[in-house]
N, C-alpha and C positions, 0 to 999 in steps of 0.2 A: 546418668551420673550416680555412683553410690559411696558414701564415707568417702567424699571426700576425691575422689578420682573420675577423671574425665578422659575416655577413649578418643583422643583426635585421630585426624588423616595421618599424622606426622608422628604421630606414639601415644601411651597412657603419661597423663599431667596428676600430680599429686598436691592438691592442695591444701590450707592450713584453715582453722575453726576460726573465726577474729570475731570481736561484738555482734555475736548472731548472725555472721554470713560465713559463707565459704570462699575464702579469698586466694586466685591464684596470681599467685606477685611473676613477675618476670619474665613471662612466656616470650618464647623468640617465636616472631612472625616473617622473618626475614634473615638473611645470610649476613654474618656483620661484614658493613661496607667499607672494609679494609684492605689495605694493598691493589690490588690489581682492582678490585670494586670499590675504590674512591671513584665518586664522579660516576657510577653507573646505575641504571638504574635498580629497584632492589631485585634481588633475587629470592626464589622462594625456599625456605628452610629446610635443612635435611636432615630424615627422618631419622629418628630415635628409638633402640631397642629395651635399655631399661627406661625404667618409671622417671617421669623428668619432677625431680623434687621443686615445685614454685612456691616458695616458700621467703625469697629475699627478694627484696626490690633492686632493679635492675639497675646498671650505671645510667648514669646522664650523657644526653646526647653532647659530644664534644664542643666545650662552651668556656667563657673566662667570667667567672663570678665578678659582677660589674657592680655590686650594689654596695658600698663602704658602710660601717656600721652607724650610720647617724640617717641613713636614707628608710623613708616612710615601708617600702616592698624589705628591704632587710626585716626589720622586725616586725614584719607584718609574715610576711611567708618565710623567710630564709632562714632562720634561724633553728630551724626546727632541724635536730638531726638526724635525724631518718631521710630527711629529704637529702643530705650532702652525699650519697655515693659518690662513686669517683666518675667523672668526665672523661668519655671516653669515645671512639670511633666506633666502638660496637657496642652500639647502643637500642637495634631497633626488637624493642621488647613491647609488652602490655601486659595489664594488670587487669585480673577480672573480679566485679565481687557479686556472687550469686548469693539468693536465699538459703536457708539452710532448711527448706522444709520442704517437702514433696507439694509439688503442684498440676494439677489436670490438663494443663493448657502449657501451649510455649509460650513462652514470657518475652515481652517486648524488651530491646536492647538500644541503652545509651551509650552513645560511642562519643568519646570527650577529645577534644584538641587543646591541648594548653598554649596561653599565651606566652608572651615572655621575648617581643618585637624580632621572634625570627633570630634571637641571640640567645638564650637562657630559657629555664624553664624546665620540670617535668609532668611525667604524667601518675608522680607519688609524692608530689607536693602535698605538703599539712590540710591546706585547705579544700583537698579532692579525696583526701582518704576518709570514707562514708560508707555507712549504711544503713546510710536514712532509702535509697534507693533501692536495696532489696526490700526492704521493710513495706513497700509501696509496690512489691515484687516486679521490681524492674532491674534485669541485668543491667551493672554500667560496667564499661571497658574505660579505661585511660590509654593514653600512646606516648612512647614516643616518636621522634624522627629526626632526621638530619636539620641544624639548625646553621645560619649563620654561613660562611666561607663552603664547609663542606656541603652545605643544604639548598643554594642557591649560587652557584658559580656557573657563570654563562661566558665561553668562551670559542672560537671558529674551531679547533680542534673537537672541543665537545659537541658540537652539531654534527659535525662531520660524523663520529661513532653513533648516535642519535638525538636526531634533533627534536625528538620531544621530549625526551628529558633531558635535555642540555635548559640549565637555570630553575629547573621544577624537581629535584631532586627528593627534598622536605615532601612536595605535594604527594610525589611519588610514594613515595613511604606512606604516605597517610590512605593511601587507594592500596597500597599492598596490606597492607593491617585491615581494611576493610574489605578485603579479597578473603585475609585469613577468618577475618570473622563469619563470611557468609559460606565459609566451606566449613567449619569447625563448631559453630554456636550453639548447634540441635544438642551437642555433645554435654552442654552445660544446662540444657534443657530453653536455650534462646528459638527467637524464630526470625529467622533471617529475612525473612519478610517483612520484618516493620524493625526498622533500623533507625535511629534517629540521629543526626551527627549534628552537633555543639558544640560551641567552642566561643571564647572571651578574648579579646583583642586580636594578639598575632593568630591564636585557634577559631573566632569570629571572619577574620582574614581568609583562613585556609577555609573555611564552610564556605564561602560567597566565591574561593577560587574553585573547591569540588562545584558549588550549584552551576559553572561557568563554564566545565568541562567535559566532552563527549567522555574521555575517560573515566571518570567517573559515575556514568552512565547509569540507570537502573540500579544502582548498587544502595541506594537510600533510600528512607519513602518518607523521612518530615525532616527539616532543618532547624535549629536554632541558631541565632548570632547574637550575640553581645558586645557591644563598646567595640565593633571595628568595620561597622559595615552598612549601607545606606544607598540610598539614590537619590541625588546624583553622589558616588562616592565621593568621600571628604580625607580620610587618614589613609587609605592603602595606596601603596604606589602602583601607578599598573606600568609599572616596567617594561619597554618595548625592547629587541634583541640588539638592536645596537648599541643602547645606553647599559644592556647587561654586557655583552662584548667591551665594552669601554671598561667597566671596571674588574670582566673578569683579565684582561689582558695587563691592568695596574698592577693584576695578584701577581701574575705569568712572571713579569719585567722587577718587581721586586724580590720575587721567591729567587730570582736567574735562573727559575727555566726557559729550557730553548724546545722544549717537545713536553708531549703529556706526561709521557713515560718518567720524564723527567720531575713534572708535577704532583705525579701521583705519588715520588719517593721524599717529597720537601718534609719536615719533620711536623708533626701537628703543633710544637712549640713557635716555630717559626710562623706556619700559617695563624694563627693564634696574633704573633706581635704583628704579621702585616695588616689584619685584620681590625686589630686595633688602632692603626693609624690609620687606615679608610676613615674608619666611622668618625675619629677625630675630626678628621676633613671634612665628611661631608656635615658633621653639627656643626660646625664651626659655620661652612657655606649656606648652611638652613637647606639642604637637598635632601635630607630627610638619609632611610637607610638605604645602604648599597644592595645589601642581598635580601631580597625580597622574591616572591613569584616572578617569574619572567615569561612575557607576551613573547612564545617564541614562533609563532605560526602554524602552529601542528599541534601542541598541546593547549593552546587557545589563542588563538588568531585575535580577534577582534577586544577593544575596551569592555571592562564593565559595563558600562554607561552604555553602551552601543547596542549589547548583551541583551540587557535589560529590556531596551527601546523596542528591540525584536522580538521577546518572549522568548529570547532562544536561552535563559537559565533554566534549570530544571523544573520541571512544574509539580511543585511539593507543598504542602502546608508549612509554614514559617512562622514563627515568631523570633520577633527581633526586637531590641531595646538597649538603652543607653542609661550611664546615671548623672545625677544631678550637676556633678564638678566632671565628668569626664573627660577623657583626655582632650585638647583644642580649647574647653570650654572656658570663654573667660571669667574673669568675677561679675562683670555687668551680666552675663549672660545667665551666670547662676545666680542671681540677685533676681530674676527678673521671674528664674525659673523657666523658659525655656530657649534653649541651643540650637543651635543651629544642628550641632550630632541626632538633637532630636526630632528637629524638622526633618532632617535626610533617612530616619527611620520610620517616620510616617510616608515620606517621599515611596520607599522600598513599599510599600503596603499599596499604596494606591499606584503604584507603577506595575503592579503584579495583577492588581484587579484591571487595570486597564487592559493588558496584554491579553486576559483570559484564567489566568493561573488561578490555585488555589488559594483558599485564604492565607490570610497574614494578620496577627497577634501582635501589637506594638504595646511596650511594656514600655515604663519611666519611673527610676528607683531612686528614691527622693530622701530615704532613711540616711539621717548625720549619725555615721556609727558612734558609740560613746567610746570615754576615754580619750581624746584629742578634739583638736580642732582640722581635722582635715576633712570631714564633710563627707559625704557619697560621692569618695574619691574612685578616678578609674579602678575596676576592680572590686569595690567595696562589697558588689552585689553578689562576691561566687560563696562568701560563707553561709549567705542566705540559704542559696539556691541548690548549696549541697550540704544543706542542715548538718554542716559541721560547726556551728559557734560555740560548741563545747568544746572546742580546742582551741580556741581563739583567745590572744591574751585580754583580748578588753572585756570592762565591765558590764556584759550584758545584762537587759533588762528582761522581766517577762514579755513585754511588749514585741523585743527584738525576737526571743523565742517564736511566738507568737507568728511573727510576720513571714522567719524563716519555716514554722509546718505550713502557711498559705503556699509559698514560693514551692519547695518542694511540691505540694499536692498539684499547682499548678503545669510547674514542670513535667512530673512523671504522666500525668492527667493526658497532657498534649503527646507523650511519647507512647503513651496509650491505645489514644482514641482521634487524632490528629485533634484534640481539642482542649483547652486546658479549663473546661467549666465541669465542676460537679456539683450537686445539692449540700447547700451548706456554704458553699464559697461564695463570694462576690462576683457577680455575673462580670465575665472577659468578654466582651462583646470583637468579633474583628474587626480592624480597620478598614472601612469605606468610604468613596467619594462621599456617599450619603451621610455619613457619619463617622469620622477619624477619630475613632474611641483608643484610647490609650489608658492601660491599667496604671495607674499610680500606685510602685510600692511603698511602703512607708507602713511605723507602727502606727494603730490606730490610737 
């Protein structure tokens, strides 16, 4: 890579100078899944003869901004606008941010999934745009992918064309951006050999659904998960094909389509309001969300939990961890100091050492950010961990600085060396039967 430009498979990418990295915003890693490829799985990009200028952040994957301006994630993330591009069905892009200085070695690469319950979300959210991660000379990538109605619809027609991405559409996306990376990454100066995939809720979700599936396969070599993932799982739905058929066929009977052809022309406005009244429905029911991963028998047959019991998830170094008020957790539970989210992540540690797999790292993030009373709310822990709280509106302390270069060193450390200890830190000891050591974050 020189000044700025990167030779891929697909064409030369031109990217922009940003706080000491070289940042390329928008790169297409897949065909947009429009028209005739709604509902399919991704296709791969085609090639380009001038210079591809990545220089703007790309749209959001097609979504209904759910958060009214008085809710905690409004002015915590959303606000910020950079993050508003327009919501759209061509949306499957990524953002890369390299060092800006000549390096002797290929550089390990963080490949991020964002949360945002499988409904919302990007992968140029405020609190991911960082470069505290080159600085630590670790390429990170962001993604997006199909979220929501478009990203999870599971219906008999869609099996019929293929039944392993019929409901795993989202997942798909996230294995083709990680196809693009390991054919393209040398080009940025990565080494697609130590790849690490992370991700925080609905993106914690999608890591434990890759570590779950043969497609996925060899494509990783260490995981992380945050705030959505455990053993025995607790928040993700593992969706079996006929409870996805039940509601992809609610969409079908609402939209009046009578064929797919039919479905794939419904307006994304319309899909959007029927969308809307699902999810109404199923909070209302307590059935949690409708479109989520779907168990369709080809692209993962069996439970999590099942998974798990077999060692048949991926055998990778992990670290995994939860924060103090997390999503589930109640106030007795955060009173008490520890959840059950975080027993099921010690649970994942020693369910992994049972089976044979590699270690596992259980983290427990306990910092009350300042500014409010909302505690080490779900989430609290990604400004840390991507040493952005210089963009953050609360009043941080040094303390919280402080805490956020440990989390970082930690982070980039394990994406590393599968290890998240170096001289100077606070020994991270892995979770074992012998000893279920869990880092407690928090300022000192």
């Amino acid at each position: 890579m020189t000044d700025c430009m990167a030779v891929t498979k697909y064409g030369k990418i031109q990217g922009v100078r940003e706080d000491g990295c070289i940042l390329f915003k928008g790169v297409p890693y897949a065909k947009p899944p429009v028209g005739e490829l709604r509902w399919r799985a991704p296709q791969k990009p085609e090639p380009w003869t001038d210079v591809f200028m990545a220089d703007t952040y790309p749209n959001r994957s097609a979504q209904v901004d759910r958060f009214d301006d008085t809710s905690l994630y409004q002015k915590e993330f959303y606000e910020d606008k950079v993050y508003a591009t327009p919501a759209s069905e061509d949306s499957l892009y990524l953002n890369i941010w390299v060092p800006d200085k000549a390096c002797d070695h290929a550089l390990p690469v963080a490949f991020y999934i964002h949360g945002g319950a499988f409904m919302g979300g990007t992968g140029h959210e405020l609190e991911f745009r960082t470069n505290a991660y080159a600085k630590k000379d670790v390429i990170l990538i962001t993604i997006n992918y199909r979220l929501g109605v478009f990203g999870f619809l599971a219906h008999p027609w869609l099996t019929a064309e293929d039944d392993a991405a019929c409901g795993n559409y989202g997942i798909m996306d996230q294995i083709a951006a990680l196809d693009w990376v390991l054919e393209n990454i040398a080009a940025f100066g990565g080494d697609p050999d130590n790849v690490t995939i992370f991700g925080q809720s609905a993106g914690c979700m999608s890591v434990q659904t890759l570590l779950s599936t043969d497609y996925a396969k060899g494509k990783f070599a260490k995981a992380i998960l945050q705030s959505g993932a455990g053993y025995p799982v607790l928040i993700q739905r593992d969706i079996p094909l006929e409870l996805g058929y039940e509601f992809g066929e609610k969409v079908a009977e609402a939209a009046g389509a009578a064929s797919l052809d039919e479905l794939r022309r419904v307006p994304v406005e319309k899909l959007y309001e029927i969308q809307g009244k699902m999810m109404m429905e199923m909070m209302m029911s307590g059935q949690g969300l409708a479109f989520t991963p779907v168990r369709n028998g080809k692209f993962r047959a069996q439970t999590f939990d099942a998974l798990a019991e077999q060692g048949l998830t991926a055998d990778v170094p992990t670290m995994i961890g939860s924060t103090r008020k997390d999503i589930t957790v109640s106030e007795e539970e955060a009173a008490k100091g520890y959840s059950q989210f975080q027993k099921n992540c010690v649970g994942w540690a020693l369910q992994m050492e049972k089976v044979g797999h590699k270690p596992s790292y259980v983290y427990y993030f306990t910092r009350d950010l300042p500014g409010d009373d909302a505690g080490a709310f779900h989430s609290s822990e990604l400004w840390y961990m991507f040493g952005t709280l210089g963009q953050c509106w609360r009043p941080m302390t040094e303390g919280d600085f402080e805490l956020s270069e440990r989390m970082v060193s930690y982070w980039t450390n394990f994406m590393k060396n599968s290890d998240p200890n170096e001289k100077g830190l606070p020994e991270w000891k892995p979770c074992t039967a012998k000893e279920a050591f869990e880092m407690v974050l928090d300022v000192e």
